[in-house]
C-alpha positions as CSV (number, residue, x, y, z in Angstrom):
1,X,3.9,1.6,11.1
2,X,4.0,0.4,7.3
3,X,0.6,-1.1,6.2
4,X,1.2,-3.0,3.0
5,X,-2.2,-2.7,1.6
6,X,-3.8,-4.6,-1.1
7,X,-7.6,-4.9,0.4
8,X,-9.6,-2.5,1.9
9,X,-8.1,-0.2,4.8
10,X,-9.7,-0.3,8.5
11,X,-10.5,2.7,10.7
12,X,-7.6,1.4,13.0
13,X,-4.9,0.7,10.2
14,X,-5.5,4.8,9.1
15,X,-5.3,6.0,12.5
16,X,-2.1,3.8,13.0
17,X,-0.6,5.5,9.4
18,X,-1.6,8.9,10.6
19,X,0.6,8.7,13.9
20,X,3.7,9.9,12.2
21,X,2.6,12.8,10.2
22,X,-0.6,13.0,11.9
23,X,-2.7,15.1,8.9
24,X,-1.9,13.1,5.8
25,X,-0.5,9.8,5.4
26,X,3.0,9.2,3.0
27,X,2.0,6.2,0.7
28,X,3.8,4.5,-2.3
29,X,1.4,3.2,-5.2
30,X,2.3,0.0,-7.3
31,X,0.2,1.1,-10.5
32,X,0.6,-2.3,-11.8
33,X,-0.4,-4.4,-9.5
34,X,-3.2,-2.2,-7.7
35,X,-2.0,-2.2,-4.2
36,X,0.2,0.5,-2.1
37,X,2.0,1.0,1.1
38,X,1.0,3.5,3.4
39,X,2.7,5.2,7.0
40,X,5.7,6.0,8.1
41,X,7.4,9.3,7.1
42,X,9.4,8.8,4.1
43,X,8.3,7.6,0.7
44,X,11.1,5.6,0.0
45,X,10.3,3.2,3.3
46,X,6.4,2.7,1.7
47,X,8.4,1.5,-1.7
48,X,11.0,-0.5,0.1
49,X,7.9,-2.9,1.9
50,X,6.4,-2.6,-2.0
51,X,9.9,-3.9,-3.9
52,X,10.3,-6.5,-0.6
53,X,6.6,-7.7,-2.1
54,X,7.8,-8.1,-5.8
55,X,6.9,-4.7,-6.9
56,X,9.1,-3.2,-9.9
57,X,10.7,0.6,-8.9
58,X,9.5,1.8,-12.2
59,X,5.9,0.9,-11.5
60,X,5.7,2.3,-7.9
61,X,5.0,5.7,-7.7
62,X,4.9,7.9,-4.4
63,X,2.0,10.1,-3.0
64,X,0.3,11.6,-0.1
65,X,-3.3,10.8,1.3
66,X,-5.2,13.4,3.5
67,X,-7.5,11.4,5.0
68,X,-10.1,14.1,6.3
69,X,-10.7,15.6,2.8
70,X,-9.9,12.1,0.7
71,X,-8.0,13.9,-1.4
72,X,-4.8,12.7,-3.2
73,X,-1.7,14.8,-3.5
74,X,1.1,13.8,-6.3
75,X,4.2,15.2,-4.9
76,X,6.9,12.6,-3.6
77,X,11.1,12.8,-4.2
78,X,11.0,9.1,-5.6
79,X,8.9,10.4,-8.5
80,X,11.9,12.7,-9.8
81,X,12.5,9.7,-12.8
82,X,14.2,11.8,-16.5
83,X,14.3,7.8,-17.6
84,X,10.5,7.7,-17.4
85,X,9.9,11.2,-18.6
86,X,9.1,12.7,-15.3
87,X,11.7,14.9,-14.2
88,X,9.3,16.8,-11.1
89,X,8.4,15.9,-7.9
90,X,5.1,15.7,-9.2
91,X,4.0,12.9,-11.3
92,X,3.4,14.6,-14.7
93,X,1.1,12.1,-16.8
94,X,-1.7,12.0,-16.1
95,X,-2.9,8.5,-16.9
96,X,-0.2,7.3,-14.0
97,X,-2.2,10.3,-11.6
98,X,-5.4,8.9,-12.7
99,X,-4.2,4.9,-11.9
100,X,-2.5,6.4,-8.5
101,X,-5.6,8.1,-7.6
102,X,-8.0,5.3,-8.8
103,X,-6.1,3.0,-6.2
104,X,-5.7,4.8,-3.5
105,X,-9.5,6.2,-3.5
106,X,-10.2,2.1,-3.5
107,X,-8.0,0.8,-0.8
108,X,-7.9,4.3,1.6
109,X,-10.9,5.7,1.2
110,X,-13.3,5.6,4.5
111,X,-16.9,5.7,3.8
């Protein structure tokens, strides 16, 4: 299951991400407009349900959530851009890790 998530996550809607990978959740951040995707196992199907809402490729960027630690990791295929002067898995600027983190700590994080 996809969540597209623009409020708030619920308890449920994490334990329904976590089925497929079952330790850390695959997630695809729209840095613009402050909202991701999360579940599934492939980054590219998060950004899919993300472009299918209006999202723009080169604001999206692709990331994993461990829920049982909160923590952020910033590794994802679909972040391999040279055009945006990011030629790694990881993203490499650290304004766009800082916006990724900033929303996914908002929307994913379970107090």
């Amino acid at each position: 299951m996809i969540y597209l998530i623009k409020e708030k996550v619920t308890k449920s809607q994490i334990q329904e991400m976590l089925e497929p990978l079952e330790t850390y959740i695959k997630v695809a951040v729209d840095i613009e407009r402050g909202i991701l995707a999360g579940g599934g196992t492939l980054h590219a199907d998060c950004e899919a349900v993300l472009l299918e809402d209006g999202g723009r490729q080169e604001d999206i960027w692709g990331a994993d959530w461990i829920p049982e630690t909160q923590e952020i990791r910033y590794e994802a295929l679909m972040n391999i851009r040279p055009r945006q002067n990011n030629p790694d898995m990881k993203i490499l600027d650290s304004a766009v890790r800082e916006r990724v983190a900033e929303i996914a700590s908002r929307l994913l994080r379970i107090e």
